[in-house]
N, C-alpha and C positions, 0 to 999 in steps of 0.2 A: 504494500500500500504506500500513497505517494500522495501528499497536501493538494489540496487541489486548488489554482488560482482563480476562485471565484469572480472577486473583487475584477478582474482583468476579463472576463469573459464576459458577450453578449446571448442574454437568457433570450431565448425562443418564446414567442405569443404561447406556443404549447407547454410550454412550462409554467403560464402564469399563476396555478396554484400552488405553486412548489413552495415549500416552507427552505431558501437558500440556506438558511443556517446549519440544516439537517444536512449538508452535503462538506464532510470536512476529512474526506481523502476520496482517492482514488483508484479502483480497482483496474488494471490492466487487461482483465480475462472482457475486452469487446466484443470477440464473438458468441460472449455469453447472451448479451443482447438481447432481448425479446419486447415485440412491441408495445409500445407505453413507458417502457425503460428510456432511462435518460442517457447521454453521452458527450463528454466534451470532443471536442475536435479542434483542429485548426485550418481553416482553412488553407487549401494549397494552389484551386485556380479556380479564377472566379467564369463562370458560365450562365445561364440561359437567368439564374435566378443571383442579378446583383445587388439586391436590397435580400436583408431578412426582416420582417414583421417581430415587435419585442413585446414583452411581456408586460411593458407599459402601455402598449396600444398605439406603437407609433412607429416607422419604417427606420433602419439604419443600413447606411450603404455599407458593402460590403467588401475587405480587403484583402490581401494576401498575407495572412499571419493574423488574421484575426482568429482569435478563440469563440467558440459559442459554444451553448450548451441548449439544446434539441431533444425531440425526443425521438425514439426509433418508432418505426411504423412503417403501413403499407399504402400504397398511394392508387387507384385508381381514375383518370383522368384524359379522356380521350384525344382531348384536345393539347395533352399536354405529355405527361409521363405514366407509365406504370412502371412500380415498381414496390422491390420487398422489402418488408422491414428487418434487414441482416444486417451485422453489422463486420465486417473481415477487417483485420486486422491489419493489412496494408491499405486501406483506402476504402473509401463509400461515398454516397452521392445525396445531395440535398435535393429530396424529392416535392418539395413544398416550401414556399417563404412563408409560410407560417411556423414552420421550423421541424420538418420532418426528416429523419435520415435513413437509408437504405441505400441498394442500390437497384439500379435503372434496371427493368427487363425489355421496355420497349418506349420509343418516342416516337413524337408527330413528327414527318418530315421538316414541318415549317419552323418544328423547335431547336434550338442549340443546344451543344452537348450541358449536362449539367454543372453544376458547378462542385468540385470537387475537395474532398476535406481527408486529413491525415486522421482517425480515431484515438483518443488519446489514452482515453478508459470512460469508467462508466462512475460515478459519484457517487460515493458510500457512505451510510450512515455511522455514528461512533460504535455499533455494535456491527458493523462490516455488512450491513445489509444494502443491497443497491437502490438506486430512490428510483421509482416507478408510479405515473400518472394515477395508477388506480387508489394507493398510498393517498392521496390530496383530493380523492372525491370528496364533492359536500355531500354530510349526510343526510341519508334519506328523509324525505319529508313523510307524513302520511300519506296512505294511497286512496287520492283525491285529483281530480282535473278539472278544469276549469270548462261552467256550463258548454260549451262551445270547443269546439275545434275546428279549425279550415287546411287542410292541407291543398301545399304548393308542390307539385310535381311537372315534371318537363321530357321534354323530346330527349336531350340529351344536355352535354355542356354549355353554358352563354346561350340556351332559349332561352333567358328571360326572368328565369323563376325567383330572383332575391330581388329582383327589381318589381315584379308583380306581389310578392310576400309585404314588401313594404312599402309598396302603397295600397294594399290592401289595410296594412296595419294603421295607416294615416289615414284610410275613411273611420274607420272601427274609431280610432280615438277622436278623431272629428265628430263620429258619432257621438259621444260621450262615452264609449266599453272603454274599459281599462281592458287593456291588449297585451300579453305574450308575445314575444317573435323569438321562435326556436327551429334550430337546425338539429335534424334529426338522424343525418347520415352525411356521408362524405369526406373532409379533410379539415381541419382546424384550422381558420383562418381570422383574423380581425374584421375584413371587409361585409361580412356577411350579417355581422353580429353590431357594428357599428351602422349598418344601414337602418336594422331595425331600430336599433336607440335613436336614430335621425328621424326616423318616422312619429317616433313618440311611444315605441313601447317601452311599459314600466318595467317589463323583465326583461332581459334581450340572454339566451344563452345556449349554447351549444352540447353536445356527447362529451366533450371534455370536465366537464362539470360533475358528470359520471366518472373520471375517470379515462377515457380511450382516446388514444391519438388521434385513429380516426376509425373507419369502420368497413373499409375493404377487407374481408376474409375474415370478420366477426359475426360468430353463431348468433341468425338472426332471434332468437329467445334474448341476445342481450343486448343489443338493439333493442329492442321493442322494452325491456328491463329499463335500459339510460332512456329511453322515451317517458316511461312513466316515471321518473326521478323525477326529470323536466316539467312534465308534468303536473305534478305534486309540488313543483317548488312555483311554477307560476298559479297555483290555487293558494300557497300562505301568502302568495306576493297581493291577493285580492283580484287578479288580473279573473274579468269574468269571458276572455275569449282568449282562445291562440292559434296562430299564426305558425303552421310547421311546414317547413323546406323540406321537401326531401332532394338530394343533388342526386348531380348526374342527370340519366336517362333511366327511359324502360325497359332497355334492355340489359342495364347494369345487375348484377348478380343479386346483390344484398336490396336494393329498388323494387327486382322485382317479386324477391323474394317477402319481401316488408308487404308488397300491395296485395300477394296473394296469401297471406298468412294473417295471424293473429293484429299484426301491427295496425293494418289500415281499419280493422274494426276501432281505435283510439279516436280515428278521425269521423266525423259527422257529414263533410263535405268539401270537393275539389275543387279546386282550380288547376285547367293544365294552360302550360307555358308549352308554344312552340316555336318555332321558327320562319315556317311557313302553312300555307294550309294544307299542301300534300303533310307535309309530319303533323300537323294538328290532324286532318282525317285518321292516318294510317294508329296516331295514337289512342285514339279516340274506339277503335277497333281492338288491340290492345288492350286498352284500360278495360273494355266492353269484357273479356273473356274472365277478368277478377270480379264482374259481378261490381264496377265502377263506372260511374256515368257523371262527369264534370258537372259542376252547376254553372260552368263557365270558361270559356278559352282566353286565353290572355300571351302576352309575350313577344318576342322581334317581330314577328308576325302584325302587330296593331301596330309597328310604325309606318305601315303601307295601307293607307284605306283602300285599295284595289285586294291586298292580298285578307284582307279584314270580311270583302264582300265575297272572295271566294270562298273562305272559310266557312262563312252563317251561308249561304248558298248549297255547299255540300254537303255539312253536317248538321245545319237548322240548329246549332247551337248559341247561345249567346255568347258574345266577343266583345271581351271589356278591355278598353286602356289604359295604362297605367292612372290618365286622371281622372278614370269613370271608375276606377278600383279606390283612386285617393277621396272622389265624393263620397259624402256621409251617407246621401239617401241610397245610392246604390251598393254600397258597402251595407248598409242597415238591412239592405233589401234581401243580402246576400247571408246575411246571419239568422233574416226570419226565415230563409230556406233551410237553413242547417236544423235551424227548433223544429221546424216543420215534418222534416226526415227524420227525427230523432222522435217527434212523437206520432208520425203515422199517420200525417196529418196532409192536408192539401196547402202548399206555399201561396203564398198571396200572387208569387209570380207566376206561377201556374195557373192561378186561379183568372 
């Protein structure tokens, strides 16, 4: 074991619950590594990802011989990286500027090689125990949710879906609901979670809050478990609606697994984000086979009023925009349909 230069390292957004003081040597065994586990590193060549996201909520550029401390994990991301949460001993790869480390198994042509770090060890506590994400979950609230749920799902990557989530969240609080906005799968990042605060929700929080870096190749039972934490923790917050992200796409593993299993019974009612109206239909077919019918289309798709007409045209669904999702009265409209479904009852929009 070896002191570890805390004081000189840049802590990862996914470390933000980390209690620093608990971390006062360093274990060398990094391919011990398992995801959620923490790891310092140094960087050795800066690539595709030159800012890291910190655990104050704020960007820092990134250097050659900078130290940070990360956590390991697995990365699913189409548009960007897959990759595993290992950590080898000569070298690994920063799969997320939210502060995720692994290495690469496949990238978008369009992206640049990653940005590359030397492992130094893993951060130990004074009885030699390594500090790991699940170690700093908040604990359980009662298992309780908040009357309401609206889940955001999407075509695939950048449809739309944190941009529709919050301003969905900014009708609801215009409305007067005190409003949740939670991400409920995907990769730990600030941006997502800061859009909802921008919105106006009083809770804003992610899977990390549970515990988990992120949620590519976690058994969906705990998933849908860090869901109900979430959960439970936007019901003591008084928030009487929430607002859940799910990332990604429908075809992503843990996504689809979530919509056809226990998970999506949490939710009351959809919104899908797409990109165009071919993936808004084809999704819509999709969702259709989980026994899921949107109460509404939204996403890239509504900055085109031509691709807005094709969409209500082909699927007779309603397609809201960003600032018919930020109005109160179709936001309200949108909540009395969730009460409506939940009690068996006819929506006034229906009606």
């Amino acid at each position: 074991m070896i002191t570890i230069p805390t004081l000189q390292a840049k802590w990862a957004f996914s470390t933000r619950r980390v209690a620093r003081a608990d971390a006062v040597a360093l274990d060398r065994d990094v391919a011990a590594a398992r995801p959620g586990d923490l790891v310092l590193a140094r960087i050795e060549r800066i690539g595709s990802h030159k800012r890291l996201q910190l655990a104050s909520g704020a960007h820092s550029d990134l250097w050659e011989g900078d130290l940070v401390v990360a956590a390991c994990g697995d990365r699913y991301a189409a548009d960007q990286f897959e990759g595993r949460g290992e950590i080898a001993p000569e070298g690994c790869d920063l799969l997320a500027g939210g502060g995720l480390l692994g290495w690469i198994e496949s990238r978008h042509a369009r992206v640049s090689p990653p940005t590359r770090l030397v492992p130094l060890g893993r951060p130990i506590d004074r009885e030699g125990v390594a500090l790991s994400l699940d170690r700093y979950a908040r604990p359980r609230p009662a298992p309780r949710r908040p009357a309401a749920v609206i889940g955001v799902v999407g075509s695939g990557m950048n449809a739309g879906k944190t941009t529709a989530a919050a301003a969905l969240i900014r009708g609801l609080v215009a409305a007067g609901v005190r409003t949740a906005g939670l991400k409920a799968t995907g990769t730990g990042a600030f941006g997502d979670l800061q859009a909802y605060e921008a919105a106006g929700a009083a809770y804003a929080a992610d899977f990390a809050e549970d515990g988990l870096a992120s949620t590519y190749r976690i058994p969906a039972p705990r998933i849908v478990d860090a869901l109900d934490a979430l959960l439970g923790h936007a019901a003591a917050e008084g928030c009487e609606a929430a607002v859940v992200e799910i990332a990604d796409g429908l075809l992503q593993p843990e996504t689809a697994a979530f919509l056809a299993g226990p998970g999506a019974a949490r939710v009351g009612g959809w919104i899908y984000a797409a990109g165009d109206a071919l993936s808004a239909l084809g999704g819509l077919e999709v969702l259709a086979r989980t026994g899921i019918r949107p109460m509404a289309l939204s996403g890239l798709l509504t900055r085109s009023p031509l691709a807005m007409r094709e969409a209500e045209a082909a699927s007779g669904a309603w397609v809201m925009s960003r600032d018919e999702l930020a109005d109160p009265a179709p936001a309200a409209a949108l909540l009395s349909e969730v009460r409506a479904l939940r009690e068996g009852t006819p929506s006034e929009r229906a009606a």
